[in-house]
KEROZA-774387 format. One record per residue: x, y, z of N, C-alpha, C in turn; residue in one letter. Coordinates in steps of 0.1 Angstrom, whole numbers, plus 5000, padded with zeros to 4 digits. Layout:
# residues N
XYZXYZXYZA
...
***
This chain:
# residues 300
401631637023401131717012402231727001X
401731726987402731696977402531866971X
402931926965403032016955404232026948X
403332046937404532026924403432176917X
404232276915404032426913402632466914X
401632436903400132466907399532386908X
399832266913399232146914399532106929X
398632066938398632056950398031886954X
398731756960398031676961397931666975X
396631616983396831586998396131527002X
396531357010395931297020394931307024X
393631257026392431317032392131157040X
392631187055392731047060391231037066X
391130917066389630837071389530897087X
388730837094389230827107387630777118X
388030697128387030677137386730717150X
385830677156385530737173385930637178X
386730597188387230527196386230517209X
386030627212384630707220383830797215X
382330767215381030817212380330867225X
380230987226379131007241378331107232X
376931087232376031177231375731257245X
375931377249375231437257374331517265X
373731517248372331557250372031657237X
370731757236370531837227370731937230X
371232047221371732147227370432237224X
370032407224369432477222369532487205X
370532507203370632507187370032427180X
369532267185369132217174370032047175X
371332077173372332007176372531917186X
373331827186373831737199375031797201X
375131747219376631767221377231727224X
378231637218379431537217380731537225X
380731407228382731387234383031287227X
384031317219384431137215386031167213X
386631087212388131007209387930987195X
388731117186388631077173390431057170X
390430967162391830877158391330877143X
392630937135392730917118392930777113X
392930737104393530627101394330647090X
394830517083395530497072394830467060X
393430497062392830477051392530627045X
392830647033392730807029392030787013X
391330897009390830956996392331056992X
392131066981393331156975392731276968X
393431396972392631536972393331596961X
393231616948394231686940393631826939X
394431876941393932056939394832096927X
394432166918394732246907394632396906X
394932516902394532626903393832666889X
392732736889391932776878391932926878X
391032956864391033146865389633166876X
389333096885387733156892386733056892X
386232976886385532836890386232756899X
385232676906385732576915384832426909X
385432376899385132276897385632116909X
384331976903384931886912384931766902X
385431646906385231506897386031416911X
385531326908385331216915385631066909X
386330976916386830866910386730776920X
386530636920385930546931387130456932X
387530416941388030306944387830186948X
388530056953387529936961386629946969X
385229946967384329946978383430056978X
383630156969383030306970382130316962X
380730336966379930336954379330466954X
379830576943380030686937378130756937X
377030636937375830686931375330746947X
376030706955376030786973376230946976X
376830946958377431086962375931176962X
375931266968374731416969375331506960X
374031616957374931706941375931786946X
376931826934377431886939377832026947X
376632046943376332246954376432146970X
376132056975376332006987377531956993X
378131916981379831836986380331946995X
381231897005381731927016382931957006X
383231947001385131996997384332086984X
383432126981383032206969382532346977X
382132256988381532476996383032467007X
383332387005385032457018385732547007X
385832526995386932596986386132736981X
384532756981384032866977383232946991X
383832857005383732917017385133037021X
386232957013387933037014387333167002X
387433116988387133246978386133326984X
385433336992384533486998384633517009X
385733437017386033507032386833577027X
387833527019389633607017389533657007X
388333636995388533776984389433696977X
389433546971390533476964389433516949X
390733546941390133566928390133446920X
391433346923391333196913390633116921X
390333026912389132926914390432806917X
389432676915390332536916389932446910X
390032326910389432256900389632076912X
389132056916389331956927388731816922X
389931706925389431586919389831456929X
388731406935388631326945388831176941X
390031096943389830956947389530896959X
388130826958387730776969387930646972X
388630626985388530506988387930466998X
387830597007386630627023385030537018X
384630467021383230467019382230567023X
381130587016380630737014379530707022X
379330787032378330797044378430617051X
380230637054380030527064380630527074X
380730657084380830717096382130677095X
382530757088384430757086384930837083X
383930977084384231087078385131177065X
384831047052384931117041384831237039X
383731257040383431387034384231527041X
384331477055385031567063386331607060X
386731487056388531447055388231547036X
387631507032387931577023388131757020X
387231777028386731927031388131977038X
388531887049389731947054390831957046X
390931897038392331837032392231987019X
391131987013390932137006391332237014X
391232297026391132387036392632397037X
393632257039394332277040395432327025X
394932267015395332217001395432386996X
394232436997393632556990394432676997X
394732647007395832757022397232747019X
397532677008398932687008399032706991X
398432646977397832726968397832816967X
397032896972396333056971397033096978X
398333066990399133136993398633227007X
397733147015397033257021397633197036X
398633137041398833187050398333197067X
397333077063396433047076396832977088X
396833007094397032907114395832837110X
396832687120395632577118394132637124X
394832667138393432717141392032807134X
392932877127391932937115391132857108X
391632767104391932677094390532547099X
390832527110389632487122388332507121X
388432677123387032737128386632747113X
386832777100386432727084386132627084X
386832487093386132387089384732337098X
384932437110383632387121382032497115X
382532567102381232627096381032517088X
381432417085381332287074379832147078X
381232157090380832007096381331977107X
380231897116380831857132382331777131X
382831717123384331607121385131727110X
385131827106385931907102387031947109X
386932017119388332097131388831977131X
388431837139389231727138390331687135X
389431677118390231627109391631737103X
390731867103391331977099393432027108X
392531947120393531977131394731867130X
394331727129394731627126395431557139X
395631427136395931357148395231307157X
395131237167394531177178394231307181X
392731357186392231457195390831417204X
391031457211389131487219388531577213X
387731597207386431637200385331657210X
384731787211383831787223382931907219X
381731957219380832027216379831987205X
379532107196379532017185380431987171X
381432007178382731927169383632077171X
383332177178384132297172385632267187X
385332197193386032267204387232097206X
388332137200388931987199390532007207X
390831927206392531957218393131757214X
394331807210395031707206395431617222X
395431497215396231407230397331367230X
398331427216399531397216400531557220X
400231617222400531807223402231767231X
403031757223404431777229405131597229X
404331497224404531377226405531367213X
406731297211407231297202406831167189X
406731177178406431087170406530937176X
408130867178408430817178407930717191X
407230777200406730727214405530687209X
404430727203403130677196403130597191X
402730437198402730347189401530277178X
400630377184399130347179398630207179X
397930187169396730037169396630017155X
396329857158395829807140394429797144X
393929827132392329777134391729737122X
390829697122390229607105388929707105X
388329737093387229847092386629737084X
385129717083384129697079382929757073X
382529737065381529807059380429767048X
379029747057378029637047377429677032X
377929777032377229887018375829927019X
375229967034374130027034374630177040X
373930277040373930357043372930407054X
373830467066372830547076372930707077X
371530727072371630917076371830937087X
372731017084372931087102371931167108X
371131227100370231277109368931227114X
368631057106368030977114368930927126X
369830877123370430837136370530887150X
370330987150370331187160369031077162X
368331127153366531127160366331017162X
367030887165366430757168367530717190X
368430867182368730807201368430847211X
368630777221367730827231368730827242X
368730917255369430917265369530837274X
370430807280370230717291371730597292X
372130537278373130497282374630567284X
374730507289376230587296377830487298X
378330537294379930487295379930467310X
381230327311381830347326382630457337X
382430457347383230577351384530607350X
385530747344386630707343387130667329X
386030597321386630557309387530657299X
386930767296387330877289389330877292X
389130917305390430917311391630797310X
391030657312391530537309391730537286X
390730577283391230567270392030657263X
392230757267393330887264394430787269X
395030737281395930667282396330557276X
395230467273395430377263396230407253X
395230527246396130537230397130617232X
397630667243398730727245400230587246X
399230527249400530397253400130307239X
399330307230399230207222399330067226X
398030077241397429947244396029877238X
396529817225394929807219394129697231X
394729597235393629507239393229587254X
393729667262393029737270392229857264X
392129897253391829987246390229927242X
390729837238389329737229388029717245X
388829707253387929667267386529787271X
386929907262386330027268385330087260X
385730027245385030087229384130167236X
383230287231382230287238381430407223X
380230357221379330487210378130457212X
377130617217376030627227375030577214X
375730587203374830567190374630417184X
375530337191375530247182373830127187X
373630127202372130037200371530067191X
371230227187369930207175370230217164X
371730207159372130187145371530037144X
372129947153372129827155370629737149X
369629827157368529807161367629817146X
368229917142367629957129367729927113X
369129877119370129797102370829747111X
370029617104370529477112371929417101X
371929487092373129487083374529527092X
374029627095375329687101375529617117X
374729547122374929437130375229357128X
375229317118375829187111377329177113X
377729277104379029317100379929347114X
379229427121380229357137380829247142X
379329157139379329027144380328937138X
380628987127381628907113382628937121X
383129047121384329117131384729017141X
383929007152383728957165384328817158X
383428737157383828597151384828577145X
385628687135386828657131387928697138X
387328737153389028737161389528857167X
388628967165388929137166388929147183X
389529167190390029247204388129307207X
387729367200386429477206386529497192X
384829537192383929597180383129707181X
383229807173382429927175382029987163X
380730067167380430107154381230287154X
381230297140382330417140381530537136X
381330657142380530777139379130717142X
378230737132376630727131376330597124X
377330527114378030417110377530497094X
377630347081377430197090378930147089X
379930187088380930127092381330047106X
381729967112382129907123383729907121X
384229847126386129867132386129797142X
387329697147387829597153389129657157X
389329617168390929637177391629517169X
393129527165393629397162394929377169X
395629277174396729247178397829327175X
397629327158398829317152398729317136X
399529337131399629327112398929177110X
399429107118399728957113398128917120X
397528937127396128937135395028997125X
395629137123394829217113394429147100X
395629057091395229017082394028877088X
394828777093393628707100392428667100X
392128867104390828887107390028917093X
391028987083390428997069389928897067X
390928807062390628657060389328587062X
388728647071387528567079386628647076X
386628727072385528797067384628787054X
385028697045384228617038382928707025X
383928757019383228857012382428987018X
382529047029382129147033383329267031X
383129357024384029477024384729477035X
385829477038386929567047388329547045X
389029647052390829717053390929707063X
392429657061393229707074393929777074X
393729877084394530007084395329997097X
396130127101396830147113396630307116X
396730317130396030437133397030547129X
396630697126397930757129397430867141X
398230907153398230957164398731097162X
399931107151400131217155400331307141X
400631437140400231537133401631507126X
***
């Protein structure tokens, strides 16, 4: 996080499931989730400003982002996180928030999330208020299921419906994390998430053990045993349904990627890669289809 006096700039990192388990519906309405969420190095840039009481927003696109995705803005996720802080805590200044995007916009990489958090966080040290992450958490789990997450930062388990998260690095020192390269993909369609909910169905199930085996993985920064286990309860009927975003796997796969998975609800996909020099590689071969290569980050 940068600040320079009322001017606040911050990181709002991308980030994928490594693990997807749907586990069913809850009473609420909701699903209830376990996955392996890992940030990446792909980020939007959050500039916060202080104003006399408005919370204005603007938006700027980067490679690959097409801006007409965006929903109005009484809906943006980083427009109701900053006027969710002004009426819990009684903040009299407003902000003026200006998003560079380079996240692809509803492509299960949680943009919107990363952005909402990065306010939460942006706006908490601004306004001077003084919040524990965990505060800081439960603001972002009134948002969105990938808010605490992101909000929390770093490699975590995510489990409920997104409120209940626990880091896998808790006492690990930077320097021991060696994380993963991975290549991100992305066909330029878009999947609603709340069709994707209503198109899955129960029944498939991860191997036994995996959960446990992939916490270790990325604790050791074993991608090609890591890649062995991918697992998201969601991805057959992304697949099934946008043959696009099947596609763009397949591209993956053929150009060399360790394992392929679809990321959140998608339509993003992501690839395990060896290495820097693998990662590029694997660009390479991708043949006019959107994607980056990023590196994970593990810890806070």
């Amino acid at each position: 996080m940068d600040t320079t006096g009322s001017v606040i700039t911050v990181e709002a990192l991308a980030k994928v499931n490594l693990t997807l388990e749907v586990l069913g519906k809850r009473p609420d309405g909701y699903h209830a989730l376990r996955s392996v969420v890992m940030p990446v190095s792909l980020a939007d840039t959050v500039t916060l400003s202080r104003t006399g009481g408005l919370v204005a927003l603007s938006v700027s696109a980067g490679e690959g982002v097409n801006l007409t995705h965006l929903g109005p803005v009484e809906r943006n996720l980083a427009v109701r996180a900053a006027r969710l802080m002004q009426t819990r805590y009684r903040v009299g200044a407003g902000a003026r928030i200006h998003i560079h995007k380079r996240i692809p916009i509803g492509g299960g990489l949680g943009g919107g999330s990363a952005d909402a958090a990065a306010v939460i966080r942006g706006l908490n040290s601004l306004w001077g208020l003084g919040l524990p992450r965990g505060e800081m958490m439960e603001l972002g789990a009134e948002l969105g299921s990938d808010v605490p997450a992101l909000a929390h930062g770093g490699a975590v388990l995510m489990e409920g419906r997104g409120e209940y998260v626990t880091g896998l690095f808790e006492g690990v020192a930077a320097e021991d994390c060696k994380g993963f390269w991975l290549v991100i993909a992305n066909p330029g369609v878009m999947c609603p998430t709340g069709e994707v909910f209503k198109r899955w169905k129960p029944g498939l199930t991860p191997a036994p053990h995996f959960l446990h085996n992939m916490r270790s993985f990325v604790r050791g920064g074993q991608a090609e045993a890591a890649a062995g286990i991918l697992f998201n309860g969601l991805q057959v009927g992304v697949f099934e349904r946008y043959p696009e975003v099947a596609g763009a796997a397949a591209r993956l796969r053929s150009a060399g990627c360790l394992g392929c998975l679809l990321s959140g609800s998608g339509a993003s996909v992501f690839g395990l890669v060896r290495d820097e020099a693998h990662g590029q590689e694997v660009l390479c071969g991708l043949d006019g289809l959107w994607g980056v290569l990023v590196r994970t980050c593990p810890v806070v």
